[in-house]
Structures are given as structure tokens and as C-alpha cells.
C-alpha distance (Angstrom), angle and dihedral (degrees) to the residues before:
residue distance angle dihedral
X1 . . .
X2 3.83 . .
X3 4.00 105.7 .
X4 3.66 125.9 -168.8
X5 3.83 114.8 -85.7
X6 3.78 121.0 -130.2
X7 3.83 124.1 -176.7
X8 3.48 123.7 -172.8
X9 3.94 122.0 -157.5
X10 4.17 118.1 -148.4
X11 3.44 127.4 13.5
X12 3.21 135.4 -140.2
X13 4.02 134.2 95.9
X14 4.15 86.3 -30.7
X15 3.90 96.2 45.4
X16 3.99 97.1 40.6
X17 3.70 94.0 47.3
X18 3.73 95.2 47.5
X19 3.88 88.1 36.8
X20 3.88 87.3 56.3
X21 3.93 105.7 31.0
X22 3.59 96.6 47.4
X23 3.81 94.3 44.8
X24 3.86 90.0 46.5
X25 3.88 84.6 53.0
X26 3.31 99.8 38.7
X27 4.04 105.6 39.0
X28 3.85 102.3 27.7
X29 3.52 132.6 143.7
X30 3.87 84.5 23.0
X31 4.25 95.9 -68.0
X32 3.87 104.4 128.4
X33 3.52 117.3 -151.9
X34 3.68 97.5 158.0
X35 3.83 151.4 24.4
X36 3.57 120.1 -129.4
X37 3.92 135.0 -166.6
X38 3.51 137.3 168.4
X39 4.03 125.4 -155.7
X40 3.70 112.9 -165.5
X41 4.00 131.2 162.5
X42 3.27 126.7 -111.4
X43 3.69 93.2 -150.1
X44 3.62 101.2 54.0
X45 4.19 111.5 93.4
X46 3.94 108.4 -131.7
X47 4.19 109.3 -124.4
X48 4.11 91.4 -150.2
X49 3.76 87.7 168.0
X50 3.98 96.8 156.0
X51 3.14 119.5 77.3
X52 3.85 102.7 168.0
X53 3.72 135.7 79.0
X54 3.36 145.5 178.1
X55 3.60 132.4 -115.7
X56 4.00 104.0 -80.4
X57 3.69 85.9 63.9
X58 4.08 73.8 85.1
X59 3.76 86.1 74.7
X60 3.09 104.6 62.7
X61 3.85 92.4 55.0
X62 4.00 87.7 53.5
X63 4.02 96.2 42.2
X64 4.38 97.9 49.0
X65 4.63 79.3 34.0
X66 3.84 87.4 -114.7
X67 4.02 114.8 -172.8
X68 3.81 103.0 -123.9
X69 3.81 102.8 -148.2
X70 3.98 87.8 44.1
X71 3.74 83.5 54.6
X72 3.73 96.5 51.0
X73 3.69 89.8 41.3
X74 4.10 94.2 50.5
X75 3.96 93.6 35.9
X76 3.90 91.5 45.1
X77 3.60 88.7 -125.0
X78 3.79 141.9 -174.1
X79 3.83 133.0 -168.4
X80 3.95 116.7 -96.1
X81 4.12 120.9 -156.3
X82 3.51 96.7 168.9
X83 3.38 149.8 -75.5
X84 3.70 136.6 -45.5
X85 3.91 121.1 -154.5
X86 4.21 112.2 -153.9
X87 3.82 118.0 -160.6
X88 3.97 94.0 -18.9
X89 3.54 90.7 132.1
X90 4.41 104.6 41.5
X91 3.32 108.5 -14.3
X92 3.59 89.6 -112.2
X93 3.59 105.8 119.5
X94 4.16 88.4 -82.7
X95 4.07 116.4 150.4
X96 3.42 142.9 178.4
X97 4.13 137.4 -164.1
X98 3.86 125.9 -132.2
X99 3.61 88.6 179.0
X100 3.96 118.0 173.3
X101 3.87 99.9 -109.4
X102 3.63 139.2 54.2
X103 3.96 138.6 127.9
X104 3.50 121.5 -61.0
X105 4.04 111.0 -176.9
X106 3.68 126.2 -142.3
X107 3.88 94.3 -116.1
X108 3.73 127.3 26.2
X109 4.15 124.8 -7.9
X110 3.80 95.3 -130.2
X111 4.39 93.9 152.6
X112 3.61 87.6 98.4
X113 3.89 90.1 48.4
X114 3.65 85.8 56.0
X115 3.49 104.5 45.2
X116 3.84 98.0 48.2
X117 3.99 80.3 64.8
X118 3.77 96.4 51.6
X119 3.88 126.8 89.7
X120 4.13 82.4 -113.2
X121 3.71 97.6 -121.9
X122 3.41 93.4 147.7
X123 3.81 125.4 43.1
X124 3.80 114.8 -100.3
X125 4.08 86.0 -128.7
X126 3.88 85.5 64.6
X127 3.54 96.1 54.4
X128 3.51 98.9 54.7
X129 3.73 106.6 27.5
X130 3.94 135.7 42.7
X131 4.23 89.0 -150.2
X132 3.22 96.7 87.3
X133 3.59 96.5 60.6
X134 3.86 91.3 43.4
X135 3.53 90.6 56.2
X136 3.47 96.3 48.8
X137 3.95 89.0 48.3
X138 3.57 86.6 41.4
X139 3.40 105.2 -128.6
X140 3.89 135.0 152.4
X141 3.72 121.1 -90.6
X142 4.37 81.2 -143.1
X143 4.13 131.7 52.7
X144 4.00 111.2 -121.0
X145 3.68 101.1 -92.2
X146 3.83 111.0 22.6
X147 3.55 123.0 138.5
X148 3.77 115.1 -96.7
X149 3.60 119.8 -89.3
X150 3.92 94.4 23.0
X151 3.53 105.3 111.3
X152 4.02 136.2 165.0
X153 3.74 88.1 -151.6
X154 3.83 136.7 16.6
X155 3.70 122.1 -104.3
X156 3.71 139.5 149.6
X157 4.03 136.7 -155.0
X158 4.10 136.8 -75.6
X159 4.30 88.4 -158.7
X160 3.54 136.3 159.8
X161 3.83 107.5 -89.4
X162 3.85 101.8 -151.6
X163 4.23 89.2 43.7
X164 3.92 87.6 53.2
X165 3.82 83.4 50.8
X166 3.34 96.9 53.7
X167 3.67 94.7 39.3
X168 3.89 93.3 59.5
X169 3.43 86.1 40.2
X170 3.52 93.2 65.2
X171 3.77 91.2 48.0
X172 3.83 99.9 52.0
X173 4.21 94.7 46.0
X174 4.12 80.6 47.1
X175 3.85 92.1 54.4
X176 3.88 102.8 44.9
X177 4.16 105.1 -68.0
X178 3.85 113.4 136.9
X179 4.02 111.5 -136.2
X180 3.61 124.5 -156.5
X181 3.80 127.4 -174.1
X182 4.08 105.8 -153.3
X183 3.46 144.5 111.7
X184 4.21 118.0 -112.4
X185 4.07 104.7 -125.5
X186 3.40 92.9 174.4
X187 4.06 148.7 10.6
X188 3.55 122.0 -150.1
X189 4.09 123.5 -154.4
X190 3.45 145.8 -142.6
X191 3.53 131.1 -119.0
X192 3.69 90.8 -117.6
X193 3.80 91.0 49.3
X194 4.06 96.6 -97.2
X195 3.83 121.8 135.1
X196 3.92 104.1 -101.6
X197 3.96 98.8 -176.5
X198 3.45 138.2 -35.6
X199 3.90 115.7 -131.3
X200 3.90 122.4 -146.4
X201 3.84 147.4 -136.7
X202 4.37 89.0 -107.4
X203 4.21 94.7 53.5
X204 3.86 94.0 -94.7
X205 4.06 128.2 139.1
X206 3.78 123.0 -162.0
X207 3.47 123.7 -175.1
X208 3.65 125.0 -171.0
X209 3.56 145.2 -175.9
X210 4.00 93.8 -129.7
X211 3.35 124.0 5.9
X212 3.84 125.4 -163.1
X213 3.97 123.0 -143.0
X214 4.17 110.4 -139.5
X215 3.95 91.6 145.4
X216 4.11 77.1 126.8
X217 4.29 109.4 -137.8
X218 3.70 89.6 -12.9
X219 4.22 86.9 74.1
X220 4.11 83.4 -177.1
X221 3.96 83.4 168.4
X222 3.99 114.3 31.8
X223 3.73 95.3 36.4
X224 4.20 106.4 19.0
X225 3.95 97.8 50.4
X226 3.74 106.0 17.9
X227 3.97 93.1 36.2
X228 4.06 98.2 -142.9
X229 4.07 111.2 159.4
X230 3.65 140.0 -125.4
X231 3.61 120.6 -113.3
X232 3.19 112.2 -144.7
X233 4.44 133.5 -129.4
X234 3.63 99.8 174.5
X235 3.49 90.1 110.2
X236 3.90 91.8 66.3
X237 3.90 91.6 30.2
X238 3.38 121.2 48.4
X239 3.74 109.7 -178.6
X240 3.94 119.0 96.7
X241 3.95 104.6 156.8
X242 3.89 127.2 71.8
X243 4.06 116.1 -166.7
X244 3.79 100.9 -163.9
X245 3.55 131.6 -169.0
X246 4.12 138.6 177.0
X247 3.42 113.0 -140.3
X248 4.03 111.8 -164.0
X249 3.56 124.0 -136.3
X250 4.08 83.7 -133.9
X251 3.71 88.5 66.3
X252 3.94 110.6 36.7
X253 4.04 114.3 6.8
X254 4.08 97.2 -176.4
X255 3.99 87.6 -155.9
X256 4.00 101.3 -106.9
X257 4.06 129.2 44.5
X258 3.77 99.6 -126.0
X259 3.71 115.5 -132.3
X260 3.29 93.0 -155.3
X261 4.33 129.2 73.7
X262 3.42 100.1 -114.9
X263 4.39 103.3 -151.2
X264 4.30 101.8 177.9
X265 3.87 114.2 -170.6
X266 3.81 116.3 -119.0
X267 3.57 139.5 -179.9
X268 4.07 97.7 -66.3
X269 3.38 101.6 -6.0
X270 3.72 147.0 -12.4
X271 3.91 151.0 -84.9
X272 3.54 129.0 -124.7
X273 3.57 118.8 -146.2
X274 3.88 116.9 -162.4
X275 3.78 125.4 170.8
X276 3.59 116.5 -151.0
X277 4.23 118.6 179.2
X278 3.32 90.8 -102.7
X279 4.08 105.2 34.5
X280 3.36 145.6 -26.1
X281 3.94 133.4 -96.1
X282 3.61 119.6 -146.6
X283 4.03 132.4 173.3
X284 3.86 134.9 -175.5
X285 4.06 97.0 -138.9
X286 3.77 103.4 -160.8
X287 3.69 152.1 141.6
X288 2.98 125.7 -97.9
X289 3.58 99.6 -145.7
X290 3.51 91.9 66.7
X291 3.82 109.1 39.3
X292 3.90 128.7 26.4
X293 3.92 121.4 -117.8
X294 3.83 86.7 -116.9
X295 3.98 88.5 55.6
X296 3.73 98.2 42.5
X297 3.46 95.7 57.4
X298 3.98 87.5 43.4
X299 3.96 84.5 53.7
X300 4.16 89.7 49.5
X301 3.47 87.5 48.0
X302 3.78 93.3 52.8
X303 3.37 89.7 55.9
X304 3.94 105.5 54.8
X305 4.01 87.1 37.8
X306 4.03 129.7 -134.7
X307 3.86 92.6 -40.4
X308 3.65 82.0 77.4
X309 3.43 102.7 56.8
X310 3.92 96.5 97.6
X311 3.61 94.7 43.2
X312 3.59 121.9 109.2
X313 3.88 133.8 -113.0
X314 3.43 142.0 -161.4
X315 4.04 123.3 -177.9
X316 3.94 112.0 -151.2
X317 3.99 120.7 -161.9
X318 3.66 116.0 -136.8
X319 3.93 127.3 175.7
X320 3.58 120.5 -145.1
X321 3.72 121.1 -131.3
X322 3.78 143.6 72.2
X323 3.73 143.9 -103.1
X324 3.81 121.7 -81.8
X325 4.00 78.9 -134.9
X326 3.84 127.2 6.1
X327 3.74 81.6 -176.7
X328 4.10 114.3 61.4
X329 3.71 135.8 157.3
X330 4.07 97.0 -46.2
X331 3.88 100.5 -32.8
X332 4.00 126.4 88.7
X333 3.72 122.0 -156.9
X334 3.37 106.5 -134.2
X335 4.76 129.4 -171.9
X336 3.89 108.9 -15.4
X337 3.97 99.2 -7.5
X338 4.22 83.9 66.7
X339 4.05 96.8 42.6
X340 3.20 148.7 -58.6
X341 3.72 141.9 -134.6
X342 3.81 131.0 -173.6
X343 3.91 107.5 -89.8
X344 4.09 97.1 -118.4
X345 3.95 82.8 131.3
X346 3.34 102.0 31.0
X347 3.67 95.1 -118.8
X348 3.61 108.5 143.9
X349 3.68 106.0 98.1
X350 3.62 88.6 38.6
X351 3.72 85.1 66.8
X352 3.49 95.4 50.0
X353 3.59 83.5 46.3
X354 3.66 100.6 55.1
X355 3.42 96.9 44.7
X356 3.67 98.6 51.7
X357 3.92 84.0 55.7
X358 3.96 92.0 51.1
X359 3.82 93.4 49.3
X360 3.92 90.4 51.8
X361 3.57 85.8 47.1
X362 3.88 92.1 47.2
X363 3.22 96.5 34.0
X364 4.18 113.5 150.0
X365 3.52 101.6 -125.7
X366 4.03 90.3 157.5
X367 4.06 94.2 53.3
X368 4.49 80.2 -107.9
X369 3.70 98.7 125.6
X370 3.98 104.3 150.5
X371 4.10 95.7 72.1
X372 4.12 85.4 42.6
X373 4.06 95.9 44.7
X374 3.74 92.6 47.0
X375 3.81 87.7 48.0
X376 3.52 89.3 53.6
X377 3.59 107.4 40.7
X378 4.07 85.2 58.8
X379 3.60 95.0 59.2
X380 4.06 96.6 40.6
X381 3.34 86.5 48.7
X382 3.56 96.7 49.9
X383 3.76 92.6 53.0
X384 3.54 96.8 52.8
X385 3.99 95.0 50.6
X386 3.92 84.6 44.7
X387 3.67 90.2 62.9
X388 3.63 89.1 36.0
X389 3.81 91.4 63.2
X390 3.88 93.8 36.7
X391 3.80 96.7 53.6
X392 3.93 90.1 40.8
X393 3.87 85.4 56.4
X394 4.00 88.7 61.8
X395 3.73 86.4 57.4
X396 4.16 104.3 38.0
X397 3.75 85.1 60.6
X398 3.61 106.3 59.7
X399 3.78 125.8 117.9
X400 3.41 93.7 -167.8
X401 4.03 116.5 121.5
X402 3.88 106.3 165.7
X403 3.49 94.7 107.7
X404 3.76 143.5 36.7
X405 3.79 90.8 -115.3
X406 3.39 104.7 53.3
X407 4.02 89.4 43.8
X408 3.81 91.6 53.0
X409 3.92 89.7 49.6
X410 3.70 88.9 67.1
X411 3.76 94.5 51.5
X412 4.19 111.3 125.3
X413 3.93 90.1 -126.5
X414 4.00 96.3 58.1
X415 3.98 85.2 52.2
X416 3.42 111.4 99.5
X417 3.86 111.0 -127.4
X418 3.66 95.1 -136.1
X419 4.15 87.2 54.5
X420 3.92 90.5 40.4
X421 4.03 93.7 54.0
X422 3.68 85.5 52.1
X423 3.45 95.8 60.5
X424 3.07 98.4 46.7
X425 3.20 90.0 50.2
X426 3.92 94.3 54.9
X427 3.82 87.9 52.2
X428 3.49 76.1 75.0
X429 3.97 112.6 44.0
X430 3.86 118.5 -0.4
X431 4.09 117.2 -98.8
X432 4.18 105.6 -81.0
X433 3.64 138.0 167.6
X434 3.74 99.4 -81.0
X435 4.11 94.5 52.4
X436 3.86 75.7 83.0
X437 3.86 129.6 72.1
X438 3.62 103.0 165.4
X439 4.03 115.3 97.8
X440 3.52 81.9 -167.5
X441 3.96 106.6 63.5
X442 3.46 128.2 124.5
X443 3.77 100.1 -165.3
X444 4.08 113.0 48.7
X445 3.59 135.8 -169.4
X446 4.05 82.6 -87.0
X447 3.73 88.7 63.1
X448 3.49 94.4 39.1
X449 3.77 87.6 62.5
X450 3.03 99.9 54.7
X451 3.73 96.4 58.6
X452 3.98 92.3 38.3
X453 3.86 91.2 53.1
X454 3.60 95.0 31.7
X455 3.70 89.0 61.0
X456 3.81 95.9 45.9
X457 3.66 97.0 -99.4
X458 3.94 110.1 -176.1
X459 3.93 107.1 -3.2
X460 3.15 101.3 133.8
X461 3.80 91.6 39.6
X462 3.49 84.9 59.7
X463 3.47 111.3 37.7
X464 3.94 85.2 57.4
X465 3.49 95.9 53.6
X466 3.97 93.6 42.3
X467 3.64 95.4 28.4
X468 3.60 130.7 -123.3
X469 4.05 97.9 -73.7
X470 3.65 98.1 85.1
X471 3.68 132.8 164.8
X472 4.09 123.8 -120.8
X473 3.83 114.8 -105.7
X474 3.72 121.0 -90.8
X475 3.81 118.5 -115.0
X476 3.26 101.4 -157.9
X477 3.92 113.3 -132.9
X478 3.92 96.4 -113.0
X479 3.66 89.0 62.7
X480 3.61 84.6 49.9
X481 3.82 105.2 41.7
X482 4.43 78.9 47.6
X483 3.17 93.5 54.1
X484 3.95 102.9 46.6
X485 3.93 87.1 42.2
X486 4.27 90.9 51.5
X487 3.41 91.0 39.9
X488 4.03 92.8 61.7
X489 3.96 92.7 41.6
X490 3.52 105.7 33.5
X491 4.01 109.7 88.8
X492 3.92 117.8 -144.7
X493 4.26 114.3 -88.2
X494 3.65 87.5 -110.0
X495 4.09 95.0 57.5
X496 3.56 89.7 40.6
X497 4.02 92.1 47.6
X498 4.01 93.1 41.8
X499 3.76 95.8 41.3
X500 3.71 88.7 43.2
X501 3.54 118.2 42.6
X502 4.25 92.7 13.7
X503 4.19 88.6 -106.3
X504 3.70 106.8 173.8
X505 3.38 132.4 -106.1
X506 3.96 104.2 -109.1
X507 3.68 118.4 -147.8
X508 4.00 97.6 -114.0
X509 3.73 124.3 -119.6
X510 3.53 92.1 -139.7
X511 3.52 95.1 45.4
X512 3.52 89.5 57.2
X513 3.99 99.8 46.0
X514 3.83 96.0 -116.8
């Protein structure tokens, strides 16, 4: 039986997740439907700068029937509950969650209603959520010894990028996915402008049916032979420059494993701050028009303190925006070759994930690929302006002023319109359910609350039309009878990880009056 041939280009987190997800879609339970191969170079270094997710990462562990603990163990993984923002807002030491979970009623969301009335005592996130709490306690979102997948609260990973790789990787070949090691030297074409084959460095020729582009910046299929442009967000996001830097537990243990990403605010840009068993990742996102290389790193540096000093650093440069197409002629642009947008919500391998989901649903099996690309291209697009507007939203909001950066963030002009007639619109009515069409989207009006009221959206709109005598926010006693119930059975993410996965016990910094 002839099957249809698929051949993906690069490897890497983009190329082994599609490699594996679509072939555990598209061949399980032994029922071939298609051949797939991956080509990648052995000379090319892998960037694998993220290293968080969020929580339908999980998916992919249940669809290929992925083991979580060997998972963690392989990936070097950690728990992830959210997010916590550091001096987005001032500048003086202010923070806010968007953690994963919170209380969603059967009926109508009216907790925003109520808060926006209160004197805002207590963060919105506590009044609808228990995370926050556990993150600042530090405790696991799981019990030591439940199954996988059963979870009192949602959560993803922190993980080492390239290990993940490798690990699905090893899946895929192990289920039916050819592997070459080569470099392409040359692409040959259609008359009808499809991708025939692509030739490489050893003699070989492999033609396919589709081929996938996940050669990362270099696009040396989507962009080199079939020419389709970049559309550019650097007008709403300034940042282009990541200084990055690992941080071993061997030289500066902090005393906990946060289970929460940590992203703190800094003088044109910010840091990420991802623990990992076995280390931590951080990175000064910036832009450079506002801060030199030599200063960024200086700011990174400031940040982790002198045990840092002898640790290396590398800066990548990134450039936000999409493709005009991720979907042309036969070849899909998968993970950095199909856009990219700076990882404030961790949603890069979520958009390598979702699209190698959409291709296997799309997937031409009758050769008809114009109805099926178009189809496509809508909803990739979609999900990259969606983050777009929701990471632009972190920005927009900020009171901060100390800095020419943060001051030109808040400019009307670098505000997208769509974003801008929302909130005016929520000036109005509080975000709901209905402010959002898309069955699709990641980040809902409960995560767009979070944000809004996180960064003080409205107070003095309120407090005006309420007046200034207003009454504290409500906890309501679920939340509170959760909490104190979790907070007695749930063990701290460092028990959990070293009874767990067998993560050391690091010598603490503290401990040791570093």
C-alpha cells in the first residue's frame, strides 16, 4: 500500500513534537495512514530557549501515552502554577499571579463585577483561586503518589527544552518515524510551485507529499524557496534580544524550587526566572533600542547577584511577528520558521503544539490542499494575533514611567486597535464569557482578568463612581475551606520533586549565609 509521504525539515522541539504528535494521531493503534521523516543537521546548534509551558503541554503526554514521572525525570522537570509578575505595575516591588486555576461558576462570572467595587485589599487572584497562596507557600499542585493526570489544581512544566526534544525524539523513531542526520544543499520545485524534493549534503533525494519547515529563523523552506513574508509586531512589542544564562544548583541553591515562572520588570525589558531540578534558566528580554547588550547583561547580572559573575551568557536575537502564510503550496511552517513572539506567556511550544494538531487534523489526504491551507492559515493566524493582543495587554497597562521604555510602551499608537476597543469596551461592562468568539483561545476573559486587575485596571474609575469608602473583597469560604484543606495535604515542590523524581537535596544558600 502506497501511503502519503510526509517530510519534515529541522529538528528540534518544533520537528520532534510534530514528528511525534502527528504520527501518534495519525498512525495509532497500528493503522498507518502516513509516512513520516525528519532531516535535521548535525551541525546546526538548537536555540531551545523556553523552557516553560502551559498546561496543554499535558496532552501531549496523554495522546503519544507518555509516563509523567519518566517525563519529568528525562526532561529535568519542575511543576508550573503560573506566573508571577514583579514590578510590572510601579517598579516598587508590586506583583500579581495569573496562575492556571481558579473558580469558574455554573452560571454567570460576576467575581470581577465584585471586585472592581471593593477597596482591593486583597488581590482579585486570591479571591477566586487557592494557587496563589500555594505558590507563595510553595507547595505542589499534586500529593506524592497520585496517579498521573489527577490533579487538585492545574499546572504545567519549567523543563529542559533540548531533553524534551530528545525525549520525543526517541519516541517517534521508536514508533515508525524515519530519522536522517544531513544537511539540505539544495531544494528542487515543481512546475506548479510545490516542493518536489530536497537534496542533501550525503547524495540523497527525498521527495514528499508535504513537507513541514522547522529550520527555526533560518525558514530555508517557507520563506527561502517559496518566498512568503513576515509580518511584522514590533510595533506593539518592542523587545528583540534575549541575554540568557544557566545558573547551577551547585553554585547558588536559592533554598526552594519555585513552582511558579517568576517574569520581574526591569528597565527595558524583563527576566525570566525558571527553575529546573537541576538549575535555573534566566534571560534579560529587552530591546535593544533602549538598553545596550553590554548593559543588559549587566542588568541580568544584577539580578542573580555576584555568584553570577563567572557564569556564562549568550544573547539570542529574535524578531517578533508571523508568517503571511504558515500554510503554502505543499510545505507548513512549523515553531520559529512560522513566528515568533516574546515568551511573557510561555506560549511558544504551545504554538508548535497547536499547529501540529491542526495539520493532522487538516491533513490533505486527497492531494486538495487550497480549501485545507486557507482553513488553516485562519486559525494559526488567529492564535498568533491572540497572543499578540494578550501579551500587549501586560504592557498597555503599566504605570511605570522611570524609563523611556516603559513610557513609550504606553503610547496610543503601539496599542493595538483591536486591544484598545476592548478596553474601552470593559470600561463599560467587566470582561465575560461572550467578549470571546473563538472556541479556539488559549487566553479567556478569566485570564484577561487577571492581567487587567492585576495591573490596576480601573481604580480610579471606580473609586469615583463608588466613592472612596469601599468594602474589602469577599473570599468566599470554599476558597478558604480549599485552601486550609490543600495546605495540610499538599507537600512542598521540593518533597514532591526529591521524593518523586530522586532530585537532590541542594546545600541552601541561605542556609549557608551566602
Amino acid at each position: 500500500m502506497t501511503y502519503k509521504k510526509i517530510m519534515i525539515v529541522g529538528g528540534g522541539s518544533a520537528g520532534w513534537i510534530t514528528a511525534a504528535l502527528m504520527n501518534g494521531i495519525m498512525n495509532k493503534n497500528g493503522q498507518k495512514k502516513v509516512d513520516i521523516s525528519l532531516i535535521e543537521s548535525p551541525d546546526i546548534p538548537r536555540i531551545a530557549v523556553g523552557e516553560a509551558t502551559v498546561p496543554n503541554i499535558r496532552q501531549i503526554l496523554i495522546t503519544l501515552g507518555i509516563d509523567e514521572l519518566d517525563f519529568m525525570k528525562s526532561t529535568d522537570a519542575t511543576f508550573k502554577q503560573g506566573i508571577k509578575f514583579n514590578n510590572w505595575l510601579h517598579n516598587t516591588g508590586d506583583s500579581y499571579y495569573h496562575q492556571f486555576s481558579r473558580y469558574t461558576p455554573n452560571m454567570v462570572d460576576t467575581f470581577g463585577q465584585e471586585w472592581l467595587k471593593s477597596d482591593r485589599s486583597i488581590p482579585f487572584a486570591d479571591t477566586i483561586s487557592v494557587q496563589p497562596a500555594l505558590c507563595e507557600m510553595n507547595l505542589s499542585p499534586k500529593l506524592i503518589g497520585l496517579r498521573q493526570h489527577q490533579i487538585p489544581v492545574s499546572y504545567a512544566y519549567h523543563l529542559n527544552a533540548l531533553k524534551m526534544a530528545d525525549y520525543l525524539r526517541d519516541i517517534a523513531v521508536g514508533q515508525g518515524v524515519t530519522h536522517y542526520l544531513d544537511n539540505i544543499t539544495k531544494v528542487d520545485m515543481t512546475e506548479q510551485g510545490d516542493i518536489a524534493a530536497v537534496n542533501t549534503e550525503k547524495g540523497s533525494r527525498y521527495e514528499a507529499d508535504l513537507f513541514v519547515d522547522c529550520t527555526g529563523f533560518a525558514s530555508l523552506l517557507i520563506e527561502k524557496e517559496l518566498g512568503i513574508g513576515w509580518e511584522d509586531f514590533s510595533d506593539y512589542l518592542f523587545c528583540d534580544r534575549a541575554c540568557v544564562m544557566q545558573v547551577p544548583y551547585e553554585t547558588y541553591y536559592p533554598g526552594r524550587v519555585n513552582s511558579v515562572t517568576q517574569a520581574t520588570a526591569l528597565s527595558a525589558g524583563w527576566i525570566w526566572d525558571i527553575p529546573l531540578t537541576n538549575r535555573r534558566g534566566i534571560g534579560h528580554v529587552y530591546s535593544s533600542a533602549f538598553i545596550t547588550d553590554d548593559d543588559a547583561e549587566k542588568e541580568l547580572r544584577t539580578y542573580e547577584g555576584a555568584h553570577s559573575d563567572h557564569l556564562s551568557t549568550r544573547v539570542v536575537h529574535f524578531q517578533v511577528g508571523r508568517r503571511k502564510k504558515t500554510w503554502a503550496a505543499n510545505c507548513v511552517a512549523i515553531g520559529l520558521s512560522g513566528g515568533f513572539l516574546e515568551p511573557l506567556e510561555s506560549t511558544g511550544l504551545y504554538l508548535v503544539q497547536t499547529a501540529a494538531l491542526l495539520l493532522a487534523e487538516h491533513f490533505p489526504f486527497d492531494g486538495q490542499m487550497k480549501e485545507l491551507s486557507d482553513k488553516f492559515n485562519i486559525l494559526m493566524s488567529d492564535r498568533f494575533d491572540e497572543i499578540l493582543s494578550f501579551i500587549n495587554l501586560h504592557y498597555c497597562l503599566t504605570q511605570r514611567t522611570d524609563t523611556d521604555f516603559w513610557q513609550e510602551v504606553q503610547r496610543p499608537e503601539h496599542i493595538l486597535r483591536a486591544l484598545q476597543e476592548k478596553l474601552d469596551y470593559w470600561k463599560i461592562k467587566p470582561p465575560s464569557q461572550s467578549d470571546f468568539k473563538d472556541q479556539y483561545t488559549l487566553f479567556t476573559h478569566q485570564n484577561h482578568e487577571l492581567v487587567l486587575y492585576g495591573m490596576d485596571f480601573l481604580k480610579d474609575h471606580y473609586r469615583q463612581k463608588y466613592g472612596p469608602e469601599l468594602s474589602s473583597p469577599i473570599v468566599p469560604g470554599f476558597i478558604q475551606q480549599r485552601l486550609q484543606a490543600m495546605q495540610s495535604q499538599l507537600p512542598l515542590h521540593d518533597e514532591w520533586l526529591h521524593h518523586s523524581l530522586g532530585m537532590p537535596r541542594y546545600p541552601s544558600a541561605y542556609a549557608s549565609g551566602v
